[in-house]
C-alpha positions as CSV (number, residue, x, y, z in Angstrom):
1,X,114.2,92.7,76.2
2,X,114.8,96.1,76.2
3,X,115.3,98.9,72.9
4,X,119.0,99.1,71.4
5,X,120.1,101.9,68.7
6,X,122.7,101.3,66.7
7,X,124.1,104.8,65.5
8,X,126.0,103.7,62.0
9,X,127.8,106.9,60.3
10,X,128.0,106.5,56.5
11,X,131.1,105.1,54.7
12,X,134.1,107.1,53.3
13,X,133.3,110.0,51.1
14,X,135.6,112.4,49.1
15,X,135.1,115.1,51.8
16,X,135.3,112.8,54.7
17,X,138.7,111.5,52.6
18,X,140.2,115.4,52.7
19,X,139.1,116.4,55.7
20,X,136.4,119.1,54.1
21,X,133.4,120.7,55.7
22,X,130.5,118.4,53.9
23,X,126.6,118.7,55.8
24,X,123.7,119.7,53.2
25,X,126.1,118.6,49.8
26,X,124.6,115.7,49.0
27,X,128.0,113.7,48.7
28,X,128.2,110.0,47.3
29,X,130.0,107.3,48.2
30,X,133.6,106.5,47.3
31,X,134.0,103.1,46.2
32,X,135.8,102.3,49.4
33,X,132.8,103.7,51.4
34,X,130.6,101.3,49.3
35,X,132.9,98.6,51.0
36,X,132.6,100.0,54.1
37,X,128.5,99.2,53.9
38,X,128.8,96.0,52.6
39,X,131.2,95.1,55.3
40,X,128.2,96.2,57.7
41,X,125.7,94.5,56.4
42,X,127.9,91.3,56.3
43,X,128.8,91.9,60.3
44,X,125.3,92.7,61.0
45,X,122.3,90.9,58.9
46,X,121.8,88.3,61.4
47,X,121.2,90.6,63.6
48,X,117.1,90.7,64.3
49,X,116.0,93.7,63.2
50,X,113.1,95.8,64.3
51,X,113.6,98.7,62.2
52,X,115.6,100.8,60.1
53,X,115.9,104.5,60.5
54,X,118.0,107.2,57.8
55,X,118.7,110.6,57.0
56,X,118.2,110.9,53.3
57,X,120.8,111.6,52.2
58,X,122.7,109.7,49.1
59,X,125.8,109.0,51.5
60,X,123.8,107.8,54.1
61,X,120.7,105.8,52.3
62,X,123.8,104.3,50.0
63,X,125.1,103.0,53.4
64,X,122.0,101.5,54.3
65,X,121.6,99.8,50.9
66,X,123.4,96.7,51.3
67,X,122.0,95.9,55.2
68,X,118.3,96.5,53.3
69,X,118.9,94.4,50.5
70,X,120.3,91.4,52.6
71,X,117.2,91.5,55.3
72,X,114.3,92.6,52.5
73,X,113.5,96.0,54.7
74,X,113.2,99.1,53.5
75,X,114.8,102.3,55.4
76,X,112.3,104.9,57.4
77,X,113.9,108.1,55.9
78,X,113.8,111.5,58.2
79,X,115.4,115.1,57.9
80,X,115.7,115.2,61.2
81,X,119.0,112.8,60.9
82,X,120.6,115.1,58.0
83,X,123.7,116.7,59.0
84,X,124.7,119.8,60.2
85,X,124.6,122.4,57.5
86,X,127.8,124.5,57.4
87,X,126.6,127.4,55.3
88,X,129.0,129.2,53.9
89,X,131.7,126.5,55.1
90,X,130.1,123.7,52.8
91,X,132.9,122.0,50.9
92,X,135.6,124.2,51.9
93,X,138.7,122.7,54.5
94,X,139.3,123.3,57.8
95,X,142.6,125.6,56.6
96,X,140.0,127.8,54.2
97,X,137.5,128.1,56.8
98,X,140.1,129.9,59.3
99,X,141.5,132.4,57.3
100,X,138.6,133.5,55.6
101,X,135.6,132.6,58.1
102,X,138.3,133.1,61.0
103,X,136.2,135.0,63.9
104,X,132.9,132.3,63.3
105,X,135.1,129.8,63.5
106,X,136.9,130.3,66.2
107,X,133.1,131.3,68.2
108,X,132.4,128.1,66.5
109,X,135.2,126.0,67.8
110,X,134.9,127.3,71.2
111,X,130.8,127.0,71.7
112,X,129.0,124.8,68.6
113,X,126.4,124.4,70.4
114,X,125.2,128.1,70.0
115,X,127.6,129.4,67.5
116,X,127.0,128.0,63.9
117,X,129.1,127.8,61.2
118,X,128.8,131.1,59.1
119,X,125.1,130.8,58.1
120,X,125.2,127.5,59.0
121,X,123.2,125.4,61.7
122,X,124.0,125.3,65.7
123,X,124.0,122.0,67.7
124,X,121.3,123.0,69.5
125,X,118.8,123.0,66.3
126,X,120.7,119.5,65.4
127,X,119.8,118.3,68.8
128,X,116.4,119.4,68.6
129,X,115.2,117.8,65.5
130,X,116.9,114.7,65.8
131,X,116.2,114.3,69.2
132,X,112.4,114.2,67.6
133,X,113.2,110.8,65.7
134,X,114.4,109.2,68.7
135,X,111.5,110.2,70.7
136,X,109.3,108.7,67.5
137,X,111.3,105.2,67.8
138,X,111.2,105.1,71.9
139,X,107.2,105.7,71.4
140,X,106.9,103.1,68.6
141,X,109.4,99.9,69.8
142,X,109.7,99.6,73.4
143,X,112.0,96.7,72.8
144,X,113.9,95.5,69.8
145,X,117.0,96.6,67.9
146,X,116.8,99.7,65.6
147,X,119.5,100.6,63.0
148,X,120.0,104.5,62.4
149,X,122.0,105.6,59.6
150,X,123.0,109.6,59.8
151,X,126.4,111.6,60.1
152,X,129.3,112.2,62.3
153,X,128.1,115.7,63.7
154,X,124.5,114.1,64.5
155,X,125.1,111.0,65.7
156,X,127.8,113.0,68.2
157,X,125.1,115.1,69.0
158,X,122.4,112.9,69.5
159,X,124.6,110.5,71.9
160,X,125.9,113.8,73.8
161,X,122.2,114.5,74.5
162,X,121.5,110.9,75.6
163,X,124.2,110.7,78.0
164,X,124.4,113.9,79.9
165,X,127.3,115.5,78.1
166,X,127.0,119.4,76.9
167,X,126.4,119.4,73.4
168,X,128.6,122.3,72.9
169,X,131.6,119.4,73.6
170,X,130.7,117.0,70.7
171,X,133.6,117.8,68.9
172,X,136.1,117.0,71.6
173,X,134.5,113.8,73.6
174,X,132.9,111.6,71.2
175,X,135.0,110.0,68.1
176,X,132.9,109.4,65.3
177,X,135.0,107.9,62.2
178,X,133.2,106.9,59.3
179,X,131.4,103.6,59.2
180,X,131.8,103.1,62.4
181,X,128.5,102.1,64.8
182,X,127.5,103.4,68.7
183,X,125.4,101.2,70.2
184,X,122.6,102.5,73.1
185,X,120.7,100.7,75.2
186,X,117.6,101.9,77.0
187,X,117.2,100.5,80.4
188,X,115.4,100.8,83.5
189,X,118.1,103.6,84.4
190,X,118.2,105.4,81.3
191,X,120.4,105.4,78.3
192,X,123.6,103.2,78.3
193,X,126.5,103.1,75.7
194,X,127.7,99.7,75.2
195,X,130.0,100.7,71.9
196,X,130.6,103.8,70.5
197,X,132.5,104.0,67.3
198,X,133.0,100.2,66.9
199,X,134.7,99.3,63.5
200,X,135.7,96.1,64.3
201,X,133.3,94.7,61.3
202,X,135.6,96.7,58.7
203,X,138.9,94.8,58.1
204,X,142.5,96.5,59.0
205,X,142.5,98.3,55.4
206,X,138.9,100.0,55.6
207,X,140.0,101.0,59.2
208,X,143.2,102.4,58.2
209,X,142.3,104.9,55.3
210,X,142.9,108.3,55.5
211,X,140.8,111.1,56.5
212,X,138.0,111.3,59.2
């Protein structure tokens, strides 16, 4: 038996619904992306569990709520899962961003993974420090399925460093919609994706809502 990560991005929330630039705001759940967990937990609690990894946040520990609750385990929380802080960018649209952030985002849009938002974070640091809490799980369970609940900037980040791909591309080669798992197995030849952003667990409605 070998280790599997399942990457699970958090459920719908109102800036994930419009589209709006949300890292460090602690953001909850819409009631729809309360659904979206449930309809996870349902899907997945027979699954055999080793453990349960999430960033702390109140979208993302709300996402891992249901899952918990249904198997009696409680979620490993670290920072190093958060999301990407976008500085000045936090809760502001794409639209906003351009014309009054235009030159950063464009640097931005072109290189993430050493331009940051305007005082915000680059993927580099992102890779770094979540890079750190995979290392911890691959030290502590050699084999064994381990759920990690984070955000759809870091879990494109974290499977762009696992596979080979430039980080500075996470924007444009991973999808990442919300409440939607990757799956990563770690084999005698490294790290394999055997799903990446599976919502087949969410019914046609959940998978059809608006936003990202």
């Amino acid at each position: 038996m070998s280790l599997k990560l399942y990457l699970l991005r958090h459920g719908q929330t109102d800036s994930s619904r419009n589209n709006a630039f949300c890292g460090s705001t602690d953001a909850d759940l819409t009631s729809d992306g309360v659904d979206m967990a449930k309809a996870f937990a349902i899907a997945y609690r027979s699954t055999p569990w080793t453990a349960i990894f999430c960033s702390p946040m109140a979208r993302t520990v709300a996402t891992a709520k249901p899952l918990c609750e249904a198997i009696d385990m409680q979620p490993e929380l670290r920072d190093g899962l958060k999301e990407i802080h976008y500085g000045k960018w936090e809760g502001q649209s794409v639209d906003i961003v351009s014309r009054d952030y235009h030159d950063d985002y464009i640097r931005w849009t072109a290189d993430p993974a050493w331009y940051p938002p305007t005082e915000g974070e680059p993927a580099v640091a992102i890779a770094s420090r979540a890079l750190l809490v995979i290392e911890e799980i691959k030290q502590r369970f050699s084999t064994g399925n381990v759920l990690i609940v984070s955000h759809k900037a870091t879990i494109r980040i974290i499977l762009c460093s696992l596979l080979g791909i430039d980080v500075g591309r996470f924007r444009f080669r991973l999808g990442c919609p919300v409440g939607s798992v990757s799956i990563v197995e770690f084999g005698s030849h490294g790290p394999l994706l055997h799903a990446l952003a599976d919502r087949t667990h969410l019914d046609e409605r959940l998978r059809t809502l608006p936003g990202t």
